[in-house]
C-alpha positions in Angstrom: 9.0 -3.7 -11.2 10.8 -1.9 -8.7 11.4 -3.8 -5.3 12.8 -2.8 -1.5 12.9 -4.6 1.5 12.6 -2.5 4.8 13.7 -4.6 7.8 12.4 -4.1 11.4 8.9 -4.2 12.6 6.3 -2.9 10.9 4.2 -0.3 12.4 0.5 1.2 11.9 -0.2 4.7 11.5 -2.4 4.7 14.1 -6.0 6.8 14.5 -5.3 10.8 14.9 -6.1 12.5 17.8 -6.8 16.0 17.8 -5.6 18.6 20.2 -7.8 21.6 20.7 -6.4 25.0 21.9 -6.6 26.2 25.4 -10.2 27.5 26.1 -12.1 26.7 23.2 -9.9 28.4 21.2 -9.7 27.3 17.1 -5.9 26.3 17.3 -5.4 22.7 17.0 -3.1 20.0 15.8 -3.6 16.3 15.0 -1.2 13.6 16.7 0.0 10.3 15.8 -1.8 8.0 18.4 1.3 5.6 17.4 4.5 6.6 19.2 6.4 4.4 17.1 5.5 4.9 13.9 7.3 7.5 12.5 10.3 6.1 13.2 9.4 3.1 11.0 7.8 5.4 8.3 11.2 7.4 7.7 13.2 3.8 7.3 10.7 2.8 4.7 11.0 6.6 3.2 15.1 6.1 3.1 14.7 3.0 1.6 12.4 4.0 -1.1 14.4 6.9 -1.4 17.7 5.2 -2.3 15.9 2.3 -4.3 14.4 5.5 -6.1 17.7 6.8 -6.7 17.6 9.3 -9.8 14.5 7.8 -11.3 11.4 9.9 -11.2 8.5 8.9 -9.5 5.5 6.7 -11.3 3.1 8.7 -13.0 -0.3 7.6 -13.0 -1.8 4.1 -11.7 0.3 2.0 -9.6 -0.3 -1.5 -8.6 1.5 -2.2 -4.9 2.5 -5.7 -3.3 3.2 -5.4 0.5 4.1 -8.5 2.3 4.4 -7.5 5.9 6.8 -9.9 8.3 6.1 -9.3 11.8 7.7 -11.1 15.2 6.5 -14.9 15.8 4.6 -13.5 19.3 2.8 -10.4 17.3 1.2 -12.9 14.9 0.3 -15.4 17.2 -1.5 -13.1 19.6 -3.1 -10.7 16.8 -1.0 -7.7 18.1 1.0 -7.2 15.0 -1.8 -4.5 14.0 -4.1 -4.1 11.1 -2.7 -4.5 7.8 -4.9 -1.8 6.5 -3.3 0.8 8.8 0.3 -0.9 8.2 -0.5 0.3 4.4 -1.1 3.8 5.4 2.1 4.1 6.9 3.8 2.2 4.2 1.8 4.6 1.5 2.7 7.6 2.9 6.7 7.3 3.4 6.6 5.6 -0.2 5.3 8.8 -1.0 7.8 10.6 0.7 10.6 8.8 -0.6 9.5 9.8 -4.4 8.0 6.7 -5.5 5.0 8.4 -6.6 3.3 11.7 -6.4 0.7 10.5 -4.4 -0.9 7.3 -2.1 -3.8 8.0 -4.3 -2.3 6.3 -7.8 -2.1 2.9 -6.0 -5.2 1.6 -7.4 -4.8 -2.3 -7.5 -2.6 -3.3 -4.0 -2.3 -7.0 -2.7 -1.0 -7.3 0.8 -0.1 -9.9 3.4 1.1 -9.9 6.9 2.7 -13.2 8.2 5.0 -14.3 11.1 8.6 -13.5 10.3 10.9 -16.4 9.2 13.9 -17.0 11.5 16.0 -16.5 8.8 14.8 -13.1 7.7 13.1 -11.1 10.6 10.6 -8.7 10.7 10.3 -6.3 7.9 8.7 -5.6 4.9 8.7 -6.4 1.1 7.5 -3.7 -0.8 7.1 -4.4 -4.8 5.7 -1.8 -7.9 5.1 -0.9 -11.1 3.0 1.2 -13.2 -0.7 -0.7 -14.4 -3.1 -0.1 -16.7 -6.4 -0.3 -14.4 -8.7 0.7 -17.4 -7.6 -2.8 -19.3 -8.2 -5.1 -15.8 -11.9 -2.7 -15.0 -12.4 -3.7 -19.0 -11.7 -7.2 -18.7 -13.5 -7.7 -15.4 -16.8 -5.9 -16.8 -16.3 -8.3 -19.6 -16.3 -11.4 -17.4 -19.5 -9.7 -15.2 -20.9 -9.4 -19.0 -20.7 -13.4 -19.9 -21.5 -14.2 -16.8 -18.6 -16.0 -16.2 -18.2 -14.1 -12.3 -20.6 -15.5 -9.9 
């Protein structure tokens, strides 16, 4: 299992917005509606990158375990964003710093986002390692199967 902790404070990758040419024209480009977050995006890149080192990047399924540490005030008042956009930042610098080929081999993630501990700060923990999805999916039918899942 391959592990890297990015310190500072998380960011979402925010909704797009899109940007149409002058006069209805078909030239357009899509923005990041979050100011801040590609900042955060390249130190998680750099930091996969260098935990990366020489290795290549996982080949096939992936499973991924984000803990997301964000200031005591952003968790108390709900500002610390959604952790589902938090992921798609994460997902694509992890990408970009060569853990995988693509965002699209994590196929079993567990995430959390809690207030930072003094101690630490904000950041995040980001933990993975190649899985065998086809076994869980088996097993889980299995369970479905015996009736053993409500």
């Amino acid at each position: 299992m391959r592990r890297v902790w990015v310190p500072g404070v998380p960011r979402t990758k925010g909704s797009v917005d899109v940007q149409h040419g002058a006069q209805g024209g078909r030239a357009y480009r899509v923005v990041n509606a979050s100011k801040d977050e590609p900042a955060w995006a390249a130190l998680v890149a750099l930091a996969v990158r260098q935990r990366m080192s020489a290795a290549p990047p996982e080949e096939g399924p992936v499973f991924v375990w984000a803990d997301f540490w964000v200031p005591w005030s952003d968790a108390i008042t709900m500002r610390a964003g959604d952790l589902d956009k938090m992921l798609r930042s994460v997902f694509d610098a992890m990408t970009k710093g060569g853990a995988w080929g693509d965002d699209r081999q994590a196929v079993l993630v567990l995430a959390s986002k809690r207030e930072a501990l003094s101690w630490l700060g904000p950041g995040v923990l980001l933990k993975w390692m190649p899985t065998k999805v086809d076994d869980l999916a088996a097993q889980e039918a299995a369970q479905v199967r015996d009736g053993l899942l409500d």
